[in-house]
C-alpha positions as CSV (number, residue, x, y, z in Angstrom):
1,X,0.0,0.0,0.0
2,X,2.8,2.2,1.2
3,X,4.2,1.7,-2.5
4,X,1.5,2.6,-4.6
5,X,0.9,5.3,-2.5
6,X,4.7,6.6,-3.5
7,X,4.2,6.2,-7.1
8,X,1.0,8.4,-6.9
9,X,2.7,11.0,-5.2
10,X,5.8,11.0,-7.6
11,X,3.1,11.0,-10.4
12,X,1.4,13.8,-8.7
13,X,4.6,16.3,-8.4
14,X,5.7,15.1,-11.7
15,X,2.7,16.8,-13.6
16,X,2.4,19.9,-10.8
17,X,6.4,19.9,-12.0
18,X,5.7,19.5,-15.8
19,X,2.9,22.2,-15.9
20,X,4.8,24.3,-15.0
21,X,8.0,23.8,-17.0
22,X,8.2,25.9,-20.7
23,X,8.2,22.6,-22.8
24,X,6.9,24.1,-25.9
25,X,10.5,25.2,-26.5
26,X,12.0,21.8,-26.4
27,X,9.5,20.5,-28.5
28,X,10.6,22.8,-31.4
29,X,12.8,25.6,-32.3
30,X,10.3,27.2,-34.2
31,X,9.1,30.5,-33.9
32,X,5.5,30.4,-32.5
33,X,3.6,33.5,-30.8
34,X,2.8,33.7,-27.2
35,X,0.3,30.5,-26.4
36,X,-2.0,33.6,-24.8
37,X,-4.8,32.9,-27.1
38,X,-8.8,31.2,-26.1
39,X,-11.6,30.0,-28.3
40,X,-14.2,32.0,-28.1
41,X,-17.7,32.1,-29.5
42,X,-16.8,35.5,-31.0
43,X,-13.5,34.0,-32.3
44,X,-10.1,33.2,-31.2
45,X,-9.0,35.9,-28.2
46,X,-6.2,37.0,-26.6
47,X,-5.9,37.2,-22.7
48,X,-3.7,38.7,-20.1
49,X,-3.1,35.5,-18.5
50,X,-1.7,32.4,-19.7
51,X,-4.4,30.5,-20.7
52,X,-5.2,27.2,-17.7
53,X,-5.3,24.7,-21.3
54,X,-1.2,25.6,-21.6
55,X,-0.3,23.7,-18.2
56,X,-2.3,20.9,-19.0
57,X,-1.1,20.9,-22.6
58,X,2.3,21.1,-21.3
59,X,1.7,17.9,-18.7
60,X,0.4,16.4,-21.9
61,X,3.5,16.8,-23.6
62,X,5.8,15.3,-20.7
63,X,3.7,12.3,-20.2
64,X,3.7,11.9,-24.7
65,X,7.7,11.9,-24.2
66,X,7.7,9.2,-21.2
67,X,5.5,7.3,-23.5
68,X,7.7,7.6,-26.6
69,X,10.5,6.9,-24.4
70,X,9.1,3.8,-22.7
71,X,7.8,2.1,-25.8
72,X,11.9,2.3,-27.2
73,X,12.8,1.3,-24.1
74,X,10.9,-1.8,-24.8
75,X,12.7,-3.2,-27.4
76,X,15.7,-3.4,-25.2
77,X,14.0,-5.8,-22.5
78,X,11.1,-8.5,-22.5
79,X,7.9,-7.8,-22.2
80,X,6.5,-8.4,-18.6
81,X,3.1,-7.3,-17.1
82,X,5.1,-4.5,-15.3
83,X,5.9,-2.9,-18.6
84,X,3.0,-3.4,-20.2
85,X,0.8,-1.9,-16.9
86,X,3.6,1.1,-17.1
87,X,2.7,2.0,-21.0
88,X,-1.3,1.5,-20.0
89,X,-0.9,4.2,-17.6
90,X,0.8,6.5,-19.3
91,X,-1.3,6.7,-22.2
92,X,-4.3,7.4,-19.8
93,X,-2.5,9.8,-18.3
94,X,-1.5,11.6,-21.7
95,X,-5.0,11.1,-22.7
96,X,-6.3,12.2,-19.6
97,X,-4.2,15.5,-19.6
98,X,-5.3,15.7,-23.4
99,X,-8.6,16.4,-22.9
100,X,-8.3,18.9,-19.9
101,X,-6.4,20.7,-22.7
102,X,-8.6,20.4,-25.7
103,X,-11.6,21.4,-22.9
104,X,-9.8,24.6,-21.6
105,X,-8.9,25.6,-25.1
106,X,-11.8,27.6,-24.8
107,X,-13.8,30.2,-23.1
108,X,-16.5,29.3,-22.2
109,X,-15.0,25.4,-21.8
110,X,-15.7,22.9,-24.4
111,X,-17.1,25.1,-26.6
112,X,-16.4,25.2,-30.6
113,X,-14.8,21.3,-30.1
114,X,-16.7,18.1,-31.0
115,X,-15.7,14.5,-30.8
116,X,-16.2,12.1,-32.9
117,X,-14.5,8.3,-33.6
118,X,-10.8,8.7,-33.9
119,X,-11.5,12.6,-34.8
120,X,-12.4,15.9,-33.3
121,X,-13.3,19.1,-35.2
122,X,-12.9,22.6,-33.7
123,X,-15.5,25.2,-34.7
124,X,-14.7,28.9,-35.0
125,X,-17.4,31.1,-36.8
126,X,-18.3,29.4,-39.7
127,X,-15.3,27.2,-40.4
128,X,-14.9,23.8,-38.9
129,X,-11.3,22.1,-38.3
130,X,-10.6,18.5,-38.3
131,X,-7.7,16.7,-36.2
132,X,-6.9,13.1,-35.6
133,X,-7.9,12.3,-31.7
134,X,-4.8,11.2,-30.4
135,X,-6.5,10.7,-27.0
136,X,-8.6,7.8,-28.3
137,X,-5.5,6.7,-29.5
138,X,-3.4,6.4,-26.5
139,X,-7.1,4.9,-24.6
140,X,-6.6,2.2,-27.8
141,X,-3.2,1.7,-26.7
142,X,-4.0,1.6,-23.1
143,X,-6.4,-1.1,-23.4
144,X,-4.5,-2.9,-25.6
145,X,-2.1,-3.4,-22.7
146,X,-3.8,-3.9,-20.6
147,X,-4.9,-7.3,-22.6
148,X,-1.4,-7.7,-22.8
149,X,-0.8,-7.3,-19.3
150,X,-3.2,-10.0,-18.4
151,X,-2.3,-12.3,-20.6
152,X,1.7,-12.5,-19.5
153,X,0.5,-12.8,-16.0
């Protein structure tokens, strides 16, 4: 008990950590503007604040990369219900922290955004944006090892 209770904590200060870390600059050196911007039913706005979708985008990000980095990591070792139940979380976790992101995007939340099978569209005025769902994705993936998990064991 004492365990699990450990891992939740470092899981917990890990994403307080992350959301507050400026990963958008190691993700790429290009020039972007400030991430100040909200959805709005009027149209995109900019605030004076940075906007609450940023910090769960950026725990999003951090929890993508320990994904990335465990799934190479498995072709170094075999597979065991430990690594599988490791990937399994952290796509629910990235997922998770997805759509807190994709929610906040806007003001007020969840407006403009609709999701469909493997797809969500984004609505501003008139014109409507599609974009693969990568949370239903990494839920896919999460299940799948799940299956995986409790078939080693």
């Amino acid at each position: 008990m004492t365990r699990q209770l450990l891992i939740l904590v470092i899981i917990a200060a890990a994403s307080v950590l992350s959301a507050f870390l400026p990963v958008e600059y190691f993700v790429s050196d290009a020039f972007r503007p400030p991430p100040n911007k909200v959805l709005t039913p009027e149209g995109i706005a900019t605030v004076a604040y940075t906007p609450i979708w940023l910090y769960f985008w950026r725990i999003e990000v951090v929890y993508i990369t320990l994904l990335f980095a465990a799934i190479v990591a498995t072709f170094f070792v075999k597979p065991n219900p430990r690594t599988r139940w490791t990937l399994a979380m952290l796509s629910i976790a990235a997922a998770f922290f997805h759509y807190l992101a994709l929610l906040f995007t806007s003001s007020p939340p969840g407006y403009g955004i609709s999701l469909y099978p493997l797809v969500y569209t984004i609505s501003i005025k008139n014109v409507t944006q599609y974009y693969l769902d990568i949370g239903q994705i990494l839920m896919i993936y999460a299940a799948y090892n799940v299956y995986m998990a409790k078939r080693l064991s």
